[in-house]
Structure formats: C-alpha cells, structure tokens
N, C-alpha and C positions, 0 to 999 in steps of 0.2 A: 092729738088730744087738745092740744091749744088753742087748733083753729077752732071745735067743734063750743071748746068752755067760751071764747069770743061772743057766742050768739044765746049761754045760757042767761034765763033770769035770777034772781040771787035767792031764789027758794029750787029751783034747778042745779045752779051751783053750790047749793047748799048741799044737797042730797047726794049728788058727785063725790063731794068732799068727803060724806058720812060715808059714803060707800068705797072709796078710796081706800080709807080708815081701815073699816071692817075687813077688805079686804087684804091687805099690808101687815094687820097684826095676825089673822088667819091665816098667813103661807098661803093664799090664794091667787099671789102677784103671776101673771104671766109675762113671761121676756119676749120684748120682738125677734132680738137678735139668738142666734144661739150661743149655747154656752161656748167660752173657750176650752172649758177641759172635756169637752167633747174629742178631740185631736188627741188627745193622751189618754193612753190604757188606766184601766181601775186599778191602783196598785194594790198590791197585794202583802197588806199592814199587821204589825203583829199588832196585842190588846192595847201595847202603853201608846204605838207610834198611831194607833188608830182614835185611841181618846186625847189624846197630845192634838193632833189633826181636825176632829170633832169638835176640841173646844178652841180652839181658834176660830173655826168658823161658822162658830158660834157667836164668837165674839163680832164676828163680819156680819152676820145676817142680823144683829143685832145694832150695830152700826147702820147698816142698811137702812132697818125701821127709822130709826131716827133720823139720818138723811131724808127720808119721804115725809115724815113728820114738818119735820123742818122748812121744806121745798113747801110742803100744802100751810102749812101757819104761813111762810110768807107770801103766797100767791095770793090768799084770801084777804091779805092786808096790802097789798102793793098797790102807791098809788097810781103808778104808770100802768097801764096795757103794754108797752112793749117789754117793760121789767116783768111784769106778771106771765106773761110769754118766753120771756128767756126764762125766768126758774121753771115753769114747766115740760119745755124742752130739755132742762136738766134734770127734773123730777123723771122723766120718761126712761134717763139711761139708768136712775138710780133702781127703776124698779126691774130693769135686767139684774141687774147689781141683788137687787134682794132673791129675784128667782132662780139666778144661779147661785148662790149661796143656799138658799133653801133644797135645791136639785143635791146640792153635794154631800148636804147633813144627811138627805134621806140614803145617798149614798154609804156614806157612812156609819147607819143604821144607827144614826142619832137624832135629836129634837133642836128647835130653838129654845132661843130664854124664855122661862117660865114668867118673865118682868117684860115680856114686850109690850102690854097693853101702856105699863106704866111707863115704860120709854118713849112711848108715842105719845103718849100725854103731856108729857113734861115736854117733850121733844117742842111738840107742837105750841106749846105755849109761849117757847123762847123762840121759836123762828115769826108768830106773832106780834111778840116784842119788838122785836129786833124791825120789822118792819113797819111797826107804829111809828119807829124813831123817824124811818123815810127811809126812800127807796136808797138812798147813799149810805148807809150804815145798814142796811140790808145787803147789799150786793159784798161790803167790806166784812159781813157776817161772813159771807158765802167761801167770799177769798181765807177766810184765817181758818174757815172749819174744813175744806177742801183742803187746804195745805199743812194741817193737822193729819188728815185722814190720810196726806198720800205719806207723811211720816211713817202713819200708825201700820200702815201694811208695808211698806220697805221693811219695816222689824219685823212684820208675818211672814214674809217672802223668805228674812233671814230664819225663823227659827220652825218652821215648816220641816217633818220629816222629810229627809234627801228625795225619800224613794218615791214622796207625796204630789207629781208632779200635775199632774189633773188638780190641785185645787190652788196647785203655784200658777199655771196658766190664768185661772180664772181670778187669781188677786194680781196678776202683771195685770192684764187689761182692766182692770177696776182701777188699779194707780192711775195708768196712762188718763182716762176719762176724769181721774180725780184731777189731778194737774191740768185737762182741760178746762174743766171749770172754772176751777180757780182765775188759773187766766181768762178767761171769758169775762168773769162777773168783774175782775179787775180792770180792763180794757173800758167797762160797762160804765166806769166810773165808782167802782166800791172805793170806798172810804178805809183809812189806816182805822183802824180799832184802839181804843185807847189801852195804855196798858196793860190795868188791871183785868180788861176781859179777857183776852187770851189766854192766862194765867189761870183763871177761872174757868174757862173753856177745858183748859187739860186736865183740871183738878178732876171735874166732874166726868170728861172720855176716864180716866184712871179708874174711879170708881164703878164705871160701867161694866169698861174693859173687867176688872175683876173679879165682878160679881156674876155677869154672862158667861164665864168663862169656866165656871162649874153651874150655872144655873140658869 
C-alpha cells in the first residue's frame, strides 16, 4: 500500500483516503493475514457468555476504526515520506485487526457500533492534530495510544468467557502487533507526550469503551 500511495497525486491520495474511510466504517476492511482464531473451534456460548463476548469485541472493532482513523489523519499530515510510510505499514496490520474483529462479531451473530462513522471522525481529526504538531509528537501520539491499547486488551484477554478462545487468539496477536508499534514508532524517535495528554487519551478510550460496548 505504501509503495503504490508514494506515486499518488494529492487528489489520487485524496480519493484513497475517502475510500479507505468508506470502507473501514462499512466492515468492508479486508485482512491480508488470516485470522488467528481460525486455529480454535467456535465455541459453543450460552446467551449471557455470548453477548458478554459480542460486546467486547465490539468494543475492539470499534477501537480498530479508530486506530485506521488515526493512522489515515496522520499519514495525510506527515511531514516526512519515511514517517508517512511507517504509519501505513502500521495502518495495514490495523486493518487485519478491524477484519478479524468484524469476522468474529458476525460470528457471534452480532453488529458493530452503531457510532463508528462518529469515531472515525473524531478519530481522524486528532491523529490530524497530532501530526500538525510534527512528525515527533505524532510518532510519541503513536507510542502512548499503542501502549494504551495493549493495556486495554490485556483486560479483554482477562475478562473474555473461559470457553471464548477463538476471539482470545485473535486479541493475543493484536496486543503482540500493538506493542510492536508502539516500539517501533518510539525507536522512530516519538516524543514523551506531555502529561496532561494521556490522561485525556484514557478519559475519552473510557467513554468509547463504554458506550460501544452496548452500542
């Protein structure tokens, strides 16, 4: 993807990005890789351990949007070509990340959030932000939401029906990639965030978390 966006013009990678978009809040994401809870049987959940299981990841695929969100507002603002190229290269594993989360809802003959349009939006405006500031507080964005995120699913791993292990597979390998990030964009030179952002950072994952979470 990154080598091909290298050679777009900025009404080409305009259109890209719009189309991105459309596709990412429509569950239309395709994964290169295959899913990891392919390897584990469909477990066989009773109503509570199946809507318990549904709305978690729910809360993941909804996380998901916003990661892509985030990767595309900062690519389109990055002023380096090799930074705009690393976050796409990590935009590409997130959209595994959204296709296998969205494979697992249908699984479990549930939906996403009915607020995905509006969490891409938002999304997309603070990874924007965040890389007007410069590529150094863009990448230290990258680092504090990544190691946020591999928090946030260490808690989904813990509180995941026992029996749920097809969607526990598929949030281990999403941490693992989360914490690669992270280290990456920090290697990259990302910047400490100051303290009030991160603070902020979590106020607002809480509110999402919660609201995706029945909705």
């Amino acid at each position: 993807m990154s080598h091909v966006a290298r050679h777009l013009n900025p009404l080409d990678r305009a259109l890209a990005d719009f189309q991105r978009a459309l596709d990412t809040v429509a569950g239309a994401a395709v994964a290169a890789r295959p899913s990891p809870g392919e390897t584990r049987p469909i477990p066989d959940l009773d109503t509570k351990d199946r809507r318990h299981s549904a709305g978690l990841m729910r809360v993941n695929h909804t996380g998901e949007v916003c990661a892509q969100a985030l990767y595309d507002g900062q690519a389109a603002l990055a002023r380096d070509p090799a930074t705009r190229e690393h976050l796409e290269t990590a935009a590409a594993e997130e959209t595994d990340h959204l296709a296998w989360c969205a494979e697992r809802l249908r699984e479990l003959d549930d939906r996403p959030s009915l607020f995905n349009p509006l969490w891409y939006a938002g999304s997309f405006a603070i990874g924007a932000l965040a890389a007007w500031a410069g590529d150094r507080w863009s990448l230290g964005f990258v680092v504090e939401t990544e190691r946020q995120v591999e928090a946030h699913l260490g808690e989904h791993l813990e509180r995941l029906p026992t029996a749920d292990t097809r969607s526990r597979a598929i949030l281990a390998t999403m941490q693992s990639d989360e914490a690669r990030h992270a280290d990456n964009a920090l290697a990259r030179g990302g910047a400490k965030l100051p303290p009030p952002v991160p603070a902020l950072m979590r106020a607002a994952s809480k509110v999402m978390k919660a609201v995706a979470y029945r909705l």
